[in-house]
N, C-alpha and C positions, 0 to 999 in steps of 0.2 A: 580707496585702499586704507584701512585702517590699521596702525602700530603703532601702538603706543610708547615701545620700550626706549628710556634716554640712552640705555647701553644693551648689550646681549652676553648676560655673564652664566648665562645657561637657558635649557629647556625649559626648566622649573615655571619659569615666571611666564613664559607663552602663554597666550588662549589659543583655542584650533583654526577661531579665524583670523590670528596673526600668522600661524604657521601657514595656512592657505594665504595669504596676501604676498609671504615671503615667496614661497613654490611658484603662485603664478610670475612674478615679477621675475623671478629666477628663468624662469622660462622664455620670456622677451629676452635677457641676458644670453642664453644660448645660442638663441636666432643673431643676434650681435657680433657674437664670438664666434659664428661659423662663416659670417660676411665678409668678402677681402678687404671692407675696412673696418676695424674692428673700437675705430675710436668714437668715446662718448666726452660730453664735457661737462656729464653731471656731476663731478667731486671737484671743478675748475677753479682753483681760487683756496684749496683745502690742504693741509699737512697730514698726510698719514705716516705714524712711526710705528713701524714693527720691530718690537723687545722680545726676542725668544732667546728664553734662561736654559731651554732645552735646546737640542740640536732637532732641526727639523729639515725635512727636504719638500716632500708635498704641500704643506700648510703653509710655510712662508712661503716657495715660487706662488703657490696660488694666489694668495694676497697680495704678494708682489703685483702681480702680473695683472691682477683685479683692478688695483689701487691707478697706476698706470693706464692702462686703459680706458679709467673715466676719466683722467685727466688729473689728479692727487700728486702733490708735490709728496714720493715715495722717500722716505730712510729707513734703513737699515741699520739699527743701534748692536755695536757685536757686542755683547751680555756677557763674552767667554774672557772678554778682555776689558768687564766694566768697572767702572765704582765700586757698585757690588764687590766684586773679588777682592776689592781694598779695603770693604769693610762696613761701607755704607749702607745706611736701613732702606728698606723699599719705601717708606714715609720719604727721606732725604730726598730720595729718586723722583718722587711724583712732587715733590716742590721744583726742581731742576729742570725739569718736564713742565708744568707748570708757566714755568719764567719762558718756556721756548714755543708755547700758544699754540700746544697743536690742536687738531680738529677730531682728529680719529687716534686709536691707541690701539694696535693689536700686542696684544698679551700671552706668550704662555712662560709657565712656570711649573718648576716639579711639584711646590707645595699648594698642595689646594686651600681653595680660601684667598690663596696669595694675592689672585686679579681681582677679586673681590672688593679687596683691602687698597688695592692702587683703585681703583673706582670710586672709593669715597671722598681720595683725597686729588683729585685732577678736577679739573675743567670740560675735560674733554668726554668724546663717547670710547667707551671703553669694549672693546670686542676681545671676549675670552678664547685663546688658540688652543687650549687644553690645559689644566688645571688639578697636577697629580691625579690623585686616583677621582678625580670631583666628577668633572666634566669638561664634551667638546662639542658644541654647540653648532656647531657650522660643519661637523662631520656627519651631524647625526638629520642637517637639514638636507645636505647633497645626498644621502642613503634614503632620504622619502625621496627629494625628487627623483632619484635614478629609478626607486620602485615606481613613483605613479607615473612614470612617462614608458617604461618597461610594461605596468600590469593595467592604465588606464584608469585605478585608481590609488585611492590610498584609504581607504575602511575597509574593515574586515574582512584583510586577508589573515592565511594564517603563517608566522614569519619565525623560523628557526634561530636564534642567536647561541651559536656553537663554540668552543673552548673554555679561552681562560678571560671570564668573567668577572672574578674575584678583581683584578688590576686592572680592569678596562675600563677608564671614563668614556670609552665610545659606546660601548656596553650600556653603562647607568643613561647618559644622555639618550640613547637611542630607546632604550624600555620608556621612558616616561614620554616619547615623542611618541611611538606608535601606540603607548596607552592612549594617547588622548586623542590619537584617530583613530579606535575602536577597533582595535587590532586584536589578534590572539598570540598572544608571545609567547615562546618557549626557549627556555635557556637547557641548553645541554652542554653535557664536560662532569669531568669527573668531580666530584664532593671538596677534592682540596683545590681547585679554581671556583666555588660557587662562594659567594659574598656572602658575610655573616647575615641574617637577617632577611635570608634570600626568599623565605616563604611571603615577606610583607611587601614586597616588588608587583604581587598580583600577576605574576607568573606561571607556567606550568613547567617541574625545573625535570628533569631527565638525567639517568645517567648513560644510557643505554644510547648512542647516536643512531642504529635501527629505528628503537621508538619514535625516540624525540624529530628524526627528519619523516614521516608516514606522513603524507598528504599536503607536506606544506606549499605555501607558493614561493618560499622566499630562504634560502638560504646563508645566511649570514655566517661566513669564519672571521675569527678574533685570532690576532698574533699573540703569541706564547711569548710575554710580556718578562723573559727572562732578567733585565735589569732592575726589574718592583721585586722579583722574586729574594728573599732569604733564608730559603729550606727546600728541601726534597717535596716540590708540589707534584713531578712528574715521576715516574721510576726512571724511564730512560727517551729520547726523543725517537727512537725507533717506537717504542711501545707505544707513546702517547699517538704516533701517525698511524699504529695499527690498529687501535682502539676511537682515536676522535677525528684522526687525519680526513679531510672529505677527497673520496678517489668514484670512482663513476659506479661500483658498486652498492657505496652507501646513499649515492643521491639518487639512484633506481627507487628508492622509498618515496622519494618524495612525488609531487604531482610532476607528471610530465613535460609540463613548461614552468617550472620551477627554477626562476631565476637564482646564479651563483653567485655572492660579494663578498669583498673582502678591505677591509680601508687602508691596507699596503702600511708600511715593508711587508711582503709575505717571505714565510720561512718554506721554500716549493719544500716537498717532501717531509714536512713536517704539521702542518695544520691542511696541506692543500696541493693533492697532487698537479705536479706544474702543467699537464696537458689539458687537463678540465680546467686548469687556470684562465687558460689562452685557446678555448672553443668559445667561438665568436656566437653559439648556438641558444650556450647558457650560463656564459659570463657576462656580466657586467660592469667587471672590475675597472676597465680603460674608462667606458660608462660615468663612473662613478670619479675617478679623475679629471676627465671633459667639466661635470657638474658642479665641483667645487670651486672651478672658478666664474661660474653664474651665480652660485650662489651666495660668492662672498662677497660678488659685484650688489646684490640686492642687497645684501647686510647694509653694507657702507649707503647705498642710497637712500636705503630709508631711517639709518640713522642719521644721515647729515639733513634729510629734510627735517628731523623733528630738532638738531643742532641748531640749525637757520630758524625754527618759529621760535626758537628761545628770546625771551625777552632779554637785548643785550647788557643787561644790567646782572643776572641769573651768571653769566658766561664771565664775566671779567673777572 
């Protein structure tokens, strides 16, 4: 099994056979997590701290719950009520962190770049939990394995990415991950969610959701990321559900076992009618929940292995 990465601060810096070393390993992890014992003791001996500067629900339980599971001595730093709010630079923070010898770091943060920036200055492996509008690495890894274990594989299918693009690091993370398993991407949503520079993504971009869903295997909805928003990007949330909303009409386009995702919160009636949400036929949303915490299981394991070959003199 080959991975080389010290930390996973994005897709970016993946090869395709790190991301397949990740998926299969992810895969043993679900066989795991579906066994009535569910405990391992590969992080035994190890500090995992999770620092979410956002509020999260799915991404910290899953880590939580990952972390735990292999056996990781779990914290929970509350961000809402930290230093930070008193004033302190995230430099400060990763010296303080630092003096407290952890092993693992999950990160997220509104400003991107931010986890980046705590990554140069820690000891530790640093896992990015999303990263303003940057990237979310471990969202965009549970969204292959849900497809290659849904479609059997993961090359050239052809995979819809629908909404609001513009603000979505699940978005950017996920084009560069199915670019690099030979995917044919297309982003659909109206002009004012498509990201400046969107022709150089090597995309096919759509505004038409008819068009852009015709033949795909793979349908991807993105939440209508209202808290990034500062201007009329929408006319109105009725409009945008009649025009982008996915309802059983507009996925008639797509290929007949054309799987449905979505990376949750969903807005039901507004990006995604609630009954195709929850058809067990051609959703995969639950799917895709299940996956994330396999898959944050293999993060952590194969960064604490390449942690442990550190020469202990690198670590101190």
């Amino acid at each position: 099994m080959r991975f080389d990465q010290r930390h996973l601060l994005g897709i970016e810096p993946l090869r395709p056979d790190e991301i397949t070393t990740l998926l299969d390993l992810s895969d043993k992890y679900v066989s795991l997590n579906r066994a009535r014992d569910k405990r391992s003791s590969t992080l035994s001996g190890l500090t995992q701290i999770n620092m979410f500067f956002e509020n999260s629900t799915r991404t910290q339980a899953s880590f939580e719950l990952a972390g735990k599971r292999m056996g990781a001595d779990v914290m929970n730093m509350s961000m809402q009520a930290s230093s930070i709010k008193k004033g302190e630079t995230l430099i400060d923070t990763a010296m303080t962190l630092n003096a407290m010898h952890p092993d693992l770091l999950v990160v997220r943060h509104p400003h991107s770049g931010a986890v980046d920036l705590l990554a140069q200055k820690v000891n530790c492996a640093v896992i990015n939990a999303g990263d303003g509008r940057h990237e979310h690495p471990t969202q965009a890894l549970l969204d292959a394995l849900t497809i290659r274990r849904a479609k059997g594989r993961l090359h050239r299918l052809s995979i819809a990415i629908c909404g609001d693009i513009a603000h979505s690091r699940v978005a950017r993370s996920n084009i560069m991950l199915l670019g690099k398993m030979e995917n044919r991407i297309r982003l659909v949503g109206p002009a004012t969610l498509m990201p400046s520079g969107v022709a150089e993504l090597g995309c096919e971009v759509y505004e038409d959701m008819n068009e852009g869903l015709k033949d795909v295997d793979v349908v991807m909805m993105l939440r209508l990321q209202k808290e990034r928003m500062d201007g009329g990007f929408i006319p109105s949330e009725r409009e945008y559900y009649h025009r982008y909303g996915l309802d059983a009409e507009k996925l008639a386009r797509a290929k007949p076992d054309a799987i449905v995702m979505h990376p949750g919160p969903m807005n039901r009636g507004v990006e995604i009618d609630g009954t195709l949400a929850d058809d067990i036929n051609r959703s995969v949303i639950q799917e895709q929940v299940e996956m994330g915490v396999a898959v944050r299981m293999a993060v952590m394991d194969l960064l604490a292995r390449n942690l442990r070959a550190r020469p202990k003199e690198v670590m101190a």
